[in-house]
N, CA, C and O atoms as a CHARMM CRD file, in Angstrom:
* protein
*
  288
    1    1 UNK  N    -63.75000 -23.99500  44.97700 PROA 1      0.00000
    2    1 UNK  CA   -64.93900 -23.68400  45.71600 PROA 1      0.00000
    3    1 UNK  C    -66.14500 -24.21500  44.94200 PROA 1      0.00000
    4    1 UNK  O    -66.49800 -23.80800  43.83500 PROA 1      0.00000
    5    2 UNK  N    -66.66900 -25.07000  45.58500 PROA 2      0.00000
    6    2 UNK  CA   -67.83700 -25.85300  44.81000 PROA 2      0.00000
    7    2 UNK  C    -68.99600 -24.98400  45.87100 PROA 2      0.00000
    8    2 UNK  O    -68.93600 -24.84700  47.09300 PROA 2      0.00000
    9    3 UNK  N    -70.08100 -24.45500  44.86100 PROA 3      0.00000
   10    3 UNK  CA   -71.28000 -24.02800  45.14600 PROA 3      0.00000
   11    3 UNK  C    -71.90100 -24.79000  45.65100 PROA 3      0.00000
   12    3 UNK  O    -72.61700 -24.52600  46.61700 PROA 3      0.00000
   13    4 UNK  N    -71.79400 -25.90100  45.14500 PROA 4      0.00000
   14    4 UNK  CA   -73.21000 -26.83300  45.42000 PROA 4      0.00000
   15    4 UNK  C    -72.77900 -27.18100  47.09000 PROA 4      0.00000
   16    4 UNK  O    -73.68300 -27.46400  47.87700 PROA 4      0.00000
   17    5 UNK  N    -71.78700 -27.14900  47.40900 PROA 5      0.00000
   18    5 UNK  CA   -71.91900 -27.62300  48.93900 PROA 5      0.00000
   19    5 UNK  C    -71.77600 -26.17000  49.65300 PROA 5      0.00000
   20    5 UNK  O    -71.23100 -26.47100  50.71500 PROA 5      0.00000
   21    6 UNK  N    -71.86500 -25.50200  49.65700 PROA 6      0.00000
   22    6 UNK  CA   -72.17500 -24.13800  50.40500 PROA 6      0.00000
   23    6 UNK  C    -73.23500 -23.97800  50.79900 PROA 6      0.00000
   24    6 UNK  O    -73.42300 -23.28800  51.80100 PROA 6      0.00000
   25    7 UNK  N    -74.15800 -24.51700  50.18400 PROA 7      0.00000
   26    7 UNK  CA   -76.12500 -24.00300  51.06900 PROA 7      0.00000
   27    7 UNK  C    -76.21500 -24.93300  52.37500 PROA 7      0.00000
   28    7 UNK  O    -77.14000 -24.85100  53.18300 PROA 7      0.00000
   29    8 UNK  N    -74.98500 -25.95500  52.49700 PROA 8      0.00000
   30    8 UNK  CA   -75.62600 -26.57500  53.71900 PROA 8      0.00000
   31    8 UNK  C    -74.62500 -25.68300  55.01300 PROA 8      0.00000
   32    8 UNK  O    -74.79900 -25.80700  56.22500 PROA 8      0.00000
   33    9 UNK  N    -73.81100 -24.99100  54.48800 PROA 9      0.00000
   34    9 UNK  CA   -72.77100 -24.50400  55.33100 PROA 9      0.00000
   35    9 UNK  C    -73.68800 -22.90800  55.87500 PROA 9      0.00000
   36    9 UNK  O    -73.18300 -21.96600  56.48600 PROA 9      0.00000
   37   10 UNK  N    -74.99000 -23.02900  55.45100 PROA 10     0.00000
   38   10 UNK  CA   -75.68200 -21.83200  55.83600 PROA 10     0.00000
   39   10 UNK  C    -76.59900 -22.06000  56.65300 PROA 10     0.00000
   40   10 UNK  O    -77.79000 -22.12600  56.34700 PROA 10     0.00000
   41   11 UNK  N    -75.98500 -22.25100  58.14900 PROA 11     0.00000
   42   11 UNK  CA   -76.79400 -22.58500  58.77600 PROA 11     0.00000
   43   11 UNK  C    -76.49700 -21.68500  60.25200 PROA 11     0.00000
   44   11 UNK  O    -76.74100 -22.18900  61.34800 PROA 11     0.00000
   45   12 UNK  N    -76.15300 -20.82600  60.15900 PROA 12     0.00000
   46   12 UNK  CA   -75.57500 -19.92700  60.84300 PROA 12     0.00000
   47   12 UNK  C    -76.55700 -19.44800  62.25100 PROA 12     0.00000
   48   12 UNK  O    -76.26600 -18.98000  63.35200 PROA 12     0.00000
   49   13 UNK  N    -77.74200 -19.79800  61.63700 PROA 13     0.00000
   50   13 UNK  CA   -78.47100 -19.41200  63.08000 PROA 13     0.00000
   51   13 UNK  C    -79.28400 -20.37500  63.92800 PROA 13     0.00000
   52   13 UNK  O    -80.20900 -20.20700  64.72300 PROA 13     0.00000
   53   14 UNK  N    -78.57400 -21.52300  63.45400 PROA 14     0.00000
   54   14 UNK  CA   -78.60200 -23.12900  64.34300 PROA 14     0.00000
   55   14 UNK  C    -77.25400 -22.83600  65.07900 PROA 14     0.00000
   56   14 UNK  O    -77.27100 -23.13000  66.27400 PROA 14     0.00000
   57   15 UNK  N    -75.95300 -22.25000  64.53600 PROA 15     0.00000
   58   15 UNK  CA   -74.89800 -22.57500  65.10800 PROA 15     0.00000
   59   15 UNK  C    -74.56100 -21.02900  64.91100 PROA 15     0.00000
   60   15 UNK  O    -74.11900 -20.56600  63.86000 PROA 15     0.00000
   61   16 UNK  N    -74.78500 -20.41900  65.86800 PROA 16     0.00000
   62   16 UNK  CA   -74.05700 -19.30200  66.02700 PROA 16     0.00000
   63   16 UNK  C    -72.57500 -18.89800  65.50100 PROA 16     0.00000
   64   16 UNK  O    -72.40100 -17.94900  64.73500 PROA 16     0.00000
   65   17 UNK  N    -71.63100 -19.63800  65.94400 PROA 17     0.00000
   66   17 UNK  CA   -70.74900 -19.26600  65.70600 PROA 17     0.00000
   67   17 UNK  C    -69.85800 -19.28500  64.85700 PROA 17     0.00000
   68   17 UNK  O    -68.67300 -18.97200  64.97000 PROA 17     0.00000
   69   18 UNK  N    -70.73600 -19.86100  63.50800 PROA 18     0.00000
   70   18 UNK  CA   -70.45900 -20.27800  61.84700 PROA 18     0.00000
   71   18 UNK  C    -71.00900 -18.42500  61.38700 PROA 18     0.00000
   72   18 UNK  O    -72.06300 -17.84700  61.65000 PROA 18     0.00000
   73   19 UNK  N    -69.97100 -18.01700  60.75200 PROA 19     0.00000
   74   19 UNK  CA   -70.56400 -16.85500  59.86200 PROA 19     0.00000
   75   19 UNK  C    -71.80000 -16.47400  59.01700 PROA 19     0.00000
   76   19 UNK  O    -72.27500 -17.60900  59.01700 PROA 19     0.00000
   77   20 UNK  N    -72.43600 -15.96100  58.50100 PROA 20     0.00000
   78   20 UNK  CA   -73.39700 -15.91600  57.28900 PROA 20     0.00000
   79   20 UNK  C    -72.89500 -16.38000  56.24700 PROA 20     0.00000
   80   20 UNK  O    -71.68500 -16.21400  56.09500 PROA 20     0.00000
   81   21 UNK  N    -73.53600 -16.98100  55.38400 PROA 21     0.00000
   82   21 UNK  CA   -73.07600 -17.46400  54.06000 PROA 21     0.00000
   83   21 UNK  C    -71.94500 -16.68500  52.83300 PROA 21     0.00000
   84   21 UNK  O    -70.86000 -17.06000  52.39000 PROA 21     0.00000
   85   22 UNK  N    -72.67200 -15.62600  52.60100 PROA 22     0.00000
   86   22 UNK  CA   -71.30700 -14.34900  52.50700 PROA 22     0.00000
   87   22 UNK  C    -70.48700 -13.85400  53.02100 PROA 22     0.00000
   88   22 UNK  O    -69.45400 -13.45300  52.48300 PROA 22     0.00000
   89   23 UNK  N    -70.75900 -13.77900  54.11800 PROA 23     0.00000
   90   23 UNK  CA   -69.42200 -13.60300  54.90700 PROA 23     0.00000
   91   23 UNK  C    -68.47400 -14.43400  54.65400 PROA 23     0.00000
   92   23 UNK  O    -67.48900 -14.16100  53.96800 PROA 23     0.00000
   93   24 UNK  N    -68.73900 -15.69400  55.27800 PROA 24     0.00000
   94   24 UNK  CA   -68.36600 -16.97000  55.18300 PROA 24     0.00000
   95   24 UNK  C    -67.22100 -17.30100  53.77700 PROA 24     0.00000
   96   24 UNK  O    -66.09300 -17.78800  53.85600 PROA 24     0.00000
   97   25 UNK  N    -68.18300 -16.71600  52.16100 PROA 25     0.00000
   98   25 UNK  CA   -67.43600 -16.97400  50.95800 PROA 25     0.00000
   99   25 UNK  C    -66.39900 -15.75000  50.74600 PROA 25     0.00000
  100   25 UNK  O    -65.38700 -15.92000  50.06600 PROA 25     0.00000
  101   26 UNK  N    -66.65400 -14.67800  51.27500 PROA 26     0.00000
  102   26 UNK  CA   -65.70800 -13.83800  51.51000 PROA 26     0.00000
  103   26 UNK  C    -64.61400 -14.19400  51.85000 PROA 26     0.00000
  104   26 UNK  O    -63.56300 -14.10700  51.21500 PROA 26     0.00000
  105   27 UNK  N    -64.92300 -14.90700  53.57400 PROA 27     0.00000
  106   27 UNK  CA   -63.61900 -15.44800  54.10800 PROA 27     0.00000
  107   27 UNK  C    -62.55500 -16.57700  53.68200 PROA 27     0.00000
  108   27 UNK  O    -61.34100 -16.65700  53.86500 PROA 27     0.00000
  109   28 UNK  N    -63.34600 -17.29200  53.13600 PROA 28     0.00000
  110   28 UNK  CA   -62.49900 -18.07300  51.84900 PROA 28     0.00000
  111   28 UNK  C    -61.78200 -17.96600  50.70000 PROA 28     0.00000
  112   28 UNK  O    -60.81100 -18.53600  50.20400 PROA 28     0.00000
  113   29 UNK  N    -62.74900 -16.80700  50.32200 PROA 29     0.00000
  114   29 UNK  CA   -61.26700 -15.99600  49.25600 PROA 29     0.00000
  115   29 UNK  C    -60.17100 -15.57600  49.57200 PROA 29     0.00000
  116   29 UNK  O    -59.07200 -15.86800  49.09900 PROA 29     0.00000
  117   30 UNK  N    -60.54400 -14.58600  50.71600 PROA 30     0.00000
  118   30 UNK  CA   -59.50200 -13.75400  51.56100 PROA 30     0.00000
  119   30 UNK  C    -58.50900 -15.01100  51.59000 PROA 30     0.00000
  120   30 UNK  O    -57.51000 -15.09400  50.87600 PROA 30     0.00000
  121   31 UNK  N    -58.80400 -15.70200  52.25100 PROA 31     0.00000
  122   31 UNK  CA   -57.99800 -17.31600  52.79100 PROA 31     0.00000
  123   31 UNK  C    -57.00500 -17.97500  51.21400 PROA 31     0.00000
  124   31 UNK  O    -55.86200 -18.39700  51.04400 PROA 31     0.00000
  125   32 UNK  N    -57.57100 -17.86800  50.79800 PROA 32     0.00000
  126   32 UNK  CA   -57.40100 -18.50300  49.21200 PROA 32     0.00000
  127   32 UNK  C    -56.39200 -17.70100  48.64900 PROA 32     0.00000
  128   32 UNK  O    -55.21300 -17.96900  48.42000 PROA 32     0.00000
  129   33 UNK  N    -57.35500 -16.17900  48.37400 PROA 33     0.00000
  130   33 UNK  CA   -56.02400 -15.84900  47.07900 PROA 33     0.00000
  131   33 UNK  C    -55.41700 -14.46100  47.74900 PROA 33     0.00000
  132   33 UNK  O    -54.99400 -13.59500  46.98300 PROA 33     0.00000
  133   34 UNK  N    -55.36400 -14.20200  49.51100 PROA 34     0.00000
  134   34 UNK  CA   -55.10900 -13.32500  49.85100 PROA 34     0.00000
  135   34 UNK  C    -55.02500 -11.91600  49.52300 PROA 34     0.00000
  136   34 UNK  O    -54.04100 -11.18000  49.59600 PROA 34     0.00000
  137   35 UNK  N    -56.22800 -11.64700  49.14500 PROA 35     0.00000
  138   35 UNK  CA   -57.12000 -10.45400  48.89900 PROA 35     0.00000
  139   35 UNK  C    -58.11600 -10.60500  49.20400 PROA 35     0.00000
  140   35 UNK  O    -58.65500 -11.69900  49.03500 PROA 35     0.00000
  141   36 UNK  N    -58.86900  -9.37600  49.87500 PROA 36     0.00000
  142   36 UNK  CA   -60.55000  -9.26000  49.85900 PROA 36     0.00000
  143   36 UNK  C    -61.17800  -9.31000  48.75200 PROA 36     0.00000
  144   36 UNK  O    -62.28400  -9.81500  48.94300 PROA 36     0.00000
  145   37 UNK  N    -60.96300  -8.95600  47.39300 PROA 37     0.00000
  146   37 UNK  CA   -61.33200  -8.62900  46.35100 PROA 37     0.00000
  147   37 UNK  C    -61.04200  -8.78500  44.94900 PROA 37     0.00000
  148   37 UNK  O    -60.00100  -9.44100  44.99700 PROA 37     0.00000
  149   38 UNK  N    -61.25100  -8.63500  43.95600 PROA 38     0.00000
  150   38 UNK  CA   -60.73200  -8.62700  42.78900 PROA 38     0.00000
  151   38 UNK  C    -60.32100  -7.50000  42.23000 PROA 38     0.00000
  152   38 UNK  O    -61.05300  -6.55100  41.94700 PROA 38     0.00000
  153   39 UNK  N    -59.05000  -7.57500  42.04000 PROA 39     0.00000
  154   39 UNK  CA   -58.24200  -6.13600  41.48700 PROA 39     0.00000
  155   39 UNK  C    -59.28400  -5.41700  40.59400 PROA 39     0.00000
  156   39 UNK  O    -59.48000  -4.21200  40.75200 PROA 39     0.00000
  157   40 UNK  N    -60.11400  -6.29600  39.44400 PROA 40     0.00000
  158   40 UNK  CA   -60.75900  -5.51000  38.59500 PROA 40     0.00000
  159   40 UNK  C    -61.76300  -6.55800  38.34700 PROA 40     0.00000
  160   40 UNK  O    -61.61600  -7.70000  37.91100 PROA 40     0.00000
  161   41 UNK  N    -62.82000  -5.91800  38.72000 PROA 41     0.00000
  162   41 UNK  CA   -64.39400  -6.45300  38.81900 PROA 41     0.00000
  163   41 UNK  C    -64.85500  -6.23500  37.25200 PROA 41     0.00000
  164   41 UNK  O    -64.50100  -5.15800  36.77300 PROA 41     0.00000
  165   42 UNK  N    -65.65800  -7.18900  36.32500 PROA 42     0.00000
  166   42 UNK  CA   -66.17500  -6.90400  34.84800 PROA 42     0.00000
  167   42 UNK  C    -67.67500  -7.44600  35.24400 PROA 42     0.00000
  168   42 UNK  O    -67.93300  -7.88400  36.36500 PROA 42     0.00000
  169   43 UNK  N    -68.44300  -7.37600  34.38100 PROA 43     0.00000
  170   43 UNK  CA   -69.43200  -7.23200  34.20600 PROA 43     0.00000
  171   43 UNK  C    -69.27700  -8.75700  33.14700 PROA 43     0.00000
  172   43 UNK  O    -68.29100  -9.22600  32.57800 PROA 43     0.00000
  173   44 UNK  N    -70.17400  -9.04800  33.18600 PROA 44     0.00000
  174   44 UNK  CA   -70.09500 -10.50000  31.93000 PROA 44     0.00000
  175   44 UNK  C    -69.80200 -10.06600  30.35500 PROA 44     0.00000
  176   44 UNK  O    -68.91400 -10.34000  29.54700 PROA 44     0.00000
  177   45 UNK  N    -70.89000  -9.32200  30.33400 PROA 45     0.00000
  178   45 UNK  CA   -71.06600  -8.56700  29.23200 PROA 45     0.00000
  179   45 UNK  C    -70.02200  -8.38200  28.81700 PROA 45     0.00000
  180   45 UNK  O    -69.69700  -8.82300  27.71400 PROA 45     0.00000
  181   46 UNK  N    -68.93100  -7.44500  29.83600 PROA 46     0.00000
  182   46 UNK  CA   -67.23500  -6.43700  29.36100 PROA 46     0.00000
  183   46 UNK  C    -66.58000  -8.10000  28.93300 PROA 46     0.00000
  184   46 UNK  O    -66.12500  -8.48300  27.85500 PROA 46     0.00000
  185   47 UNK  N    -66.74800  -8.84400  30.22600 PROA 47     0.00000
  186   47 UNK  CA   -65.93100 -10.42800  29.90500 PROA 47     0.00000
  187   47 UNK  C    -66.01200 -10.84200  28.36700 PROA 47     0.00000
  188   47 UNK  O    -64.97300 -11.13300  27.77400 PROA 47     0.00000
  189   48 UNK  N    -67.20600 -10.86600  27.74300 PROA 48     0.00000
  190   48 UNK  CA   -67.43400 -11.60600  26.89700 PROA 48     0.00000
  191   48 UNK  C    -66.82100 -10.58600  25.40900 PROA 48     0.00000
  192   48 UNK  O    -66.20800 -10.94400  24.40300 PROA 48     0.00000
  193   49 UNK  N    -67.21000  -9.52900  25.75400 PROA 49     0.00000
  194   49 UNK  CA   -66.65400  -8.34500  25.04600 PROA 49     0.00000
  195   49 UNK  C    -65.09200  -8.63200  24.54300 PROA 49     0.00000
  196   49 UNK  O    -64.58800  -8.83100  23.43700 PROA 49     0.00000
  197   50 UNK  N    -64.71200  -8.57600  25.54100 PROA 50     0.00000
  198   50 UNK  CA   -63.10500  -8.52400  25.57700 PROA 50     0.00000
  199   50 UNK  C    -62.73600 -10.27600  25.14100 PROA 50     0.00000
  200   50 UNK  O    -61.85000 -10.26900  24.28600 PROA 50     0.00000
  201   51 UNK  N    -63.10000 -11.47200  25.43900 PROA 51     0.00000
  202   51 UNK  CA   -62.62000 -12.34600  24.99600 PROA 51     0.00000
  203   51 UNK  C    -62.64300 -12.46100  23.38600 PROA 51     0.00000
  204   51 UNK  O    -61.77700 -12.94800  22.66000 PROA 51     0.00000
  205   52 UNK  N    -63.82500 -11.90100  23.04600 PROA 52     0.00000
  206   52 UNK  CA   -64.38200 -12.38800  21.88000 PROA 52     0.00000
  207   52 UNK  C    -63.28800 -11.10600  20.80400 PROA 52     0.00000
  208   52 UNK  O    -62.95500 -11.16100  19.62000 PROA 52     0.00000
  209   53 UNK  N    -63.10100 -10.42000  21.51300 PROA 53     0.00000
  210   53 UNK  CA   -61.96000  -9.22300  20.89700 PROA 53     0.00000
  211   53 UNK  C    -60.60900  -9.68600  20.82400 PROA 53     0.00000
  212   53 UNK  O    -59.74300  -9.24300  20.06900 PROA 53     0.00000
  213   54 UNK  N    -60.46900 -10.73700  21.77500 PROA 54     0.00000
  214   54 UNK  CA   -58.89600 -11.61700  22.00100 PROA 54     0.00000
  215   54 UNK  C    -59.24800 -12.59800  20.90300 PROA 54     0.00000
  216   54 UNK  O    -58.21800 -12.80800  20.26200 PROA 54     0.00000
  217   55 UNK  N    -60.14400 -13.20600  20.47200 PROA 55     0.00000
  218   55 UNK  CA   -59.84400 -14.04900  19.74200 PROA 55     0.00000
  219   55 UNK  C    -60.14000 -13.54600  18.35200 PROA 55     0.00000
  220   55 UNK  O    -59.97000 -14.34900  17.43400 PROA 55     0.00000
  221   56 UNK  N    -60.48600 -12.54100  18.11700 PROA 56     0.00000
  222   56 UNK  CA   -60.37200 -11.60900  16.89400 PROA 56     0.00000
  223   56 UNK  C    -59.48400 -11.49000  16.54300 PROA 56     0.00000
  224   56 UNK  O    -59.27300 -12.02800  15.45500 PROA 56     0.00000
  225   57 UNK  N    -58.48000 -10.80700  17.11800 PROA 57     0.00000
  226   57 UNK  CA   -56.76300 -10.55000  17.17000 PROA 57     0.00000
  227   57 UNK  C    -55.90200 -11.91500  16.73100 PROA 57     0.00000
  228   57 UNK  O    -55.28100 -11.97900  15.67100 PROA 57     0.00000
  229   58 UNK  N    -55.95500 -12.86000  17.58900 PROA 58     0.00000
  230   58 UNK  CA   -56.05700 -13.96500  17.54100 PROA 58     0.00000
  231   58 UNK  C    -55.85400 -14.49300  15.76100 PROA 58     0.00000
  232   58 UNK  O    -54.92200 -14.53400  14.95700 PROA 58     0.00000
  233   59 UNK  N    -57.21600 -14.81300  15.76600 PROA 59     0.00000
  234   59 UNK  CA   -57.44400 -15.17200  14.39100 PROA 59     0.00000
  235   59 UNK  C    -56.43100 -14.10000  13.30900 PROA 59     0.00000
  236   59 UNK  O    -55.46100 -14.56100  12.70700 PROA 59     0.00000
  237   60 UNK  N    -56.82900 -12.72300  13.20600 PROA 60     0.00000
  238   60 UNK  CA   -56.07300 -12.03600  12.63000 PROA 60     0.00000
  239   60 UNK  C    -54.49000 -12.36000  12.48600 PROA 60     0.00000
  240   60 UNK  O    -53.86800 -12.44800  11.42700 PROA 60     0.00000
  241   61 UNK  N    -53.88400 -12.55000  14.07200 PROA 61     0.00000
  242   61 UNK  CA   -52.16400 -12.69800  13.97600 PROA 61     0.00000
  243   61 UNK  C    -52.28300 -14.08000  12.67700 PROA 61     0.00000
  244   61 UNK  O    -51.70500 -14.00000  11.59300 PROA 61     0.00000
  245   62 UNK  N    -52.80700 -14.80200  12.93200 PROA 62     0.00000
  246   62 UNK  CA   -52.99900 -16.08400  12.89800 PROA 62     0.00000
  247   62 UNK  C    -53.11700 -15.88400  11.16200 PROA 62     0.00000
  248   62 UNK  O    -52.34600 -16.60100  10.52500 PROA 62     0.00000
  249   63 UNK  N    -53.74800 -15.24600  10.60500 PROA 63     0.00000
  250   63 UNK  CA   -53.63200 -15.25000   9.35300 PROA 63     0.00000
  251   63 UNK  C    -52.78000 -14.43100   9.14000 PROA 63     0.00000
  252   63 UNK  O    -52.22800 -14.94800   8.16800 PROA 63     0.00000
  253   64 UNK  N    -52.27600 -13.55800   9.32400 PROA 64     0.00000
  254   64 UNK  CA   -51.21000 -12.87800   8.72300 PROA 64     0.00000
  255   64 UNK  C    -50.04500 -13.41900   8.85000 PROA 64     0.00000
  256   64 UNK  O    -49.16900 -13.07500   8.05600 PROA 64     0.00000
  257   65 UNK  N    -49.73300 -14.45500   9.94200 PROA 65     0.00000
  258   65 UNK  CA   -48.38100 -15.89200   9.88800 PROA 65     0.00000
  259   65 UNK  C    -48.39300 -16.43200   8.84200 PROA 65     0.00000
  260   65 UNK  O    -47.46700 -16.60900   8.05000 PROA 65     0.00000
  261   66 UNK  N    -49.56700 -16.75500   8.78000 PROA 66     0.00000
  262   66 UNK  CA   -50.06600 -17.95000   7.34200 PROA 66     0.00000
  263   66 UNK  C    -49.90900 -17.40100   5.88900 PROA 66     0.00000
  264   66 UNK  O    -49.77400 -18.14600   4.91900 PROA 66     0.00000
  265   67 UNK  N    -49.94000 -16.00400   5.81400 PROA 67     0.00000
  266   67 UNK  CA   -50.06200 -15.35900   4.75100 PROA 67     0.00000
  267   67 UNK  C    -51.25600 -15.18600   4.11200 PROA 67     0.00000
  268   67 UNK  O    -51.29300 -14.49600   3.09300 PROA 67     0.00000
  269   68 UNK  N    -52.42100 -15.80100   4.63200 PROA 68     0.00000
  270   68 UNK  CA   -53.57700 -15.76400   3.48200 PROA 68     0.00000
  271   68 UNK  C    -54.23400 -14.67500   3.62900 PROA 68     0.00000
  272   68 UNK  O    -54.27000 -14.10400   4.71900 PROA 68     0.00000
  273   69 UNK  N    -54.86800 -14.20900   2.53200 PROA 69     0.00000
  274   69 UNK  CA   -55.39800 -12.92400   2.13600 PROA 69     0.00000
  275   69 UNK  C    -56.30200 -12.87300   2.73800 PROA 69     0.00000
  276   69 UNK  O    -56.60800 -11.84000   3.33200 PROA 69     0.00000
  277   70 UNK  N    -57.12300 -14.11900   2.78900 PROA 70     0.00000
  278   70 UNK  CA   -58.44900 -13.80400   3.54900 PROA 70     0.00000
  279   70 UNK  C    -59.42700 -15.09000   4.30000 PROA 70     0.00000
  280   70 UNK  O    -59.03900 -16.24400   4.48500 PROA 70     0.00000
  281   71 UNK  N    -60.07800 -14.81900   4.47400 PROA 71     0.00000
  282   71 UNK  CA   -60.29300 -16.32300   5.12700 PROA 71     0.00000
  283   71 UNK  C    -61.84500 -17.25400   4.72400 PROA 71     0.00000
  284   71 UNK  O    -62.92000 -16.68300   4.54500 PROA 71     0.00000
  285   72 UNK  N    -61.68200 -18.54200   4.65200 PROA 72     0.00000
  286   72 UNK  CA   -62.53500 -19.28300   3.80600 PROA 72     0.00000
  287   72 UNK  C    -64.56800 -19.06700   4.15800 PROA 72     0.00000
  288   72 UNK  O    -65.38200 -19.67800   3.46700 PROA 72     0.00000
């Protein structure tokens, strides 16, 4: 789903019978990944939270394979 071509697909009240623009991206998901929704909605913030916590771990497994005490 490319954004950039969606503002021309909002033209809904030249052509009636094209949806509203949200509606519209709604119906494409639905279409797509057959759900209305996302099982579990985050916040960017939680996103960034949690990746940056995966690659903590990460790094950690990662040295304790290696054996080193600590890191440079």
């Amino acid at each position: 789903m490319n954004p950039g071509k969606l503002g021309k697909l909002d033209n809904h009240k030249q052509e009636p019978w094209k949806l509203p623009l949200a509606r519209f991206i709604e119906h494409l998901y639905e279409k797509r990944f057959g759900k209305p929704r996302l099982d579990v909605v985050l916040s960017i913030e939680d996103m960034a939270r949690r990746q940056e916590e995966r690659k903590a771990s990460r790094r950690e497994a990662k040295r304790l394979r290696t054996g080193q005490e600590s890191e440079p």
